[in-house]
C-alpha positions, -999 to 999 in steps of 0.1 A, spaced: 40 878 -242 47 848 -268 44 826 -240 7 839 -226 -3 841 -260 2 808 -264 -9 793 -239 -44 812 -242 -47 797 -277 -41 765 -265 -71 770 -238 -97 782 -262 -90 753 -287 -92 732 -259 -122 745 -247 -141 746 -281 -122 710 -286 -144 695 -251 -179 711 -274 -169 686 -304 -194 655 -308 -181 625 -308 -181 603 -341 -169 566 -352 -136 575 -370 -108 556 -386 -78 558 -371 -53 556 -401 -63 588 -420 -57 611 -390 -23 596 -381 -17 599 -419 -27 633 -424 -8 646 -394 24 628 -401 23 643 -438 18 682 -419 46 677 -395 73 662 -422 66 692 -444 68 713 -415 103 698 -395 130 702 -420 151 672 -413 156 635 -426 130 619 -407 121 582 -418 86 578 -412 73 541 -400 38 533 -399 22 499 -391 -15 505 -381 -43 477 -377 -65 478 -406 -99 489 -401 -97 501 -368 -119 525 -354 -125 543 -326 -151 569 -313 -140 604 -306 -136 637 -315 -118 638 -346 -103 673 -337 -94 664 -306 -77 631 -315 -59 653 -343 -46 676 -319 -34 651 -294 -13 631 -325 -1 666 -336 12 673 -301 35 642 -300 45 637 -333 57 674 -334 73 666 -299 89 631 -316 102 656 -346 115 683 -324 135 657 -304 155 645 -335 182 668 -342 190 663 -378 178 627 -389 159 603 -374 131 578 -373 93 580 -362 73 553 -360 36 550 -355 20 518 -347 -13 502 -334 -31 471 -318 -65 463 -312 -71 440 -288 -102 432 -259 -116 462 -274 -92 484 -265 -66 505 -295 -35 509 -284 -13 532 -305 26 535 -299 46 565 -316 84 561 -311 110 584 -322 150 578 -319 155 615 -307 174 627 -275 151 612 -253 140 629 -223 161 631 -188 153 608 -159 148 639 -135 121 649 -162 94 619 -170 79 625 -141 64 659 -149 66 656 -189 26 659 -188 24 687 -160 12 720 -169 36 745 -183 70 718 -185 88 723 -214 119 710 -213 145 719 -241 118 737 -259 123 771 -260 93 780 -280 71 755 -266 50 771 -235 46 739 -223 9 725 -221 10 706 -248 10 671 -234 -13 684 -206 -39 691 -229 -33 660 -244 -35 630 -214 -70 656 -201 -85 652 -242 -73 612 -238 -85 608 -205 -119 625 -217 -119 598 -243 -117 571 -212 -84 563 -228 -45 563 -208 -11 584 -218 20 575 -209 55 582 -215 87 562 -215 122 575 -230 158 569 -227 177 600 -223 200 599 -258 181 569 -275 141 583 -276 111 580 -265 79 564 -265 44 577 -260 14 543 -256 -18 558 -257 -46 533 -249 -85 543 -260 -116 521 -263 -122 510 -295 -155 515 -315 -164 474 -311 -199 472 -302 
């Protein structure tokens, strides 16, 4: 019952997420204000990294956007088992922002990367029902923007999430 509840939540926010106008936001003070939320709410030693283009801007929806960063950053904490390091970074280049978070968790199995943003895969996540990332690469791609994933099972993972920027 958890697990339906759940996953309904995550369908109505997504759904009233896709209603959301789109705005010319900075990029920094959402990856700050969701990296401060997940450290207070992961108990562990995580050493937080950022290193974010100045200025950069990008048009979305700012809820959206949030929830995508919240998704993967809780994912990057849940994958460190007691210490660890996050790091959050960006580019902008031919009018494109590319932002990289890396974590030095467990990393995620070979077997698995394929089907790591497929609906209702939730590996080593026993809370988790498993549409987080799913929700995620449909908000990016809505944003005309790419996900992807790479990881090294016992060394971390990577998540490179490419979105137009709000150049003119």
């Amino acid at each position: 019952m958890d697990q339906i509840k759940e996953t309904l939540s995550a369908i109505q926010k997504f759904i009233h997420l896709k209603k959301e106008p789109r705005q010319k936001v900075k990029l920094t003070p959402i990856i700050d204000q969701v990296l401060e939320a997940e450290t207070k709410k992961h108990k562990k030693k995580m050493n937080i990294h950022t290193h974010l283009c100045k200025n950069s801007e990008i048009i979305v929806s700012p809820e959206s956007i949030k929830q995508v960063f919240e998704e993967i950053i809780n994912n990057a904490a849940e994958a460190i088992d007691t210490s660890g390091i996050i790091s959050v970074s960006s580019t902008n280049e031919n009018k494109c922002m590319t932002i990289y978070i890396n974590d030095t968790g467990r990393g995620i199995l070979p077997e698995h990367i394929s089907r790591v943003f497929e609906p209702y895969q939730s590996f080593n996540r026993k809370k988790s029902c498993g549409i987080g990332l799913f929700i995620a690469r449909k908000i990016i791609e809505d944003h005309s923007g790419t996900i992807k994933l790479e990881s090294t099972y016992g060394q971390g993972t990577s998540v490179i999430i490419t979105l137009p920027d709000a150049s003119e």
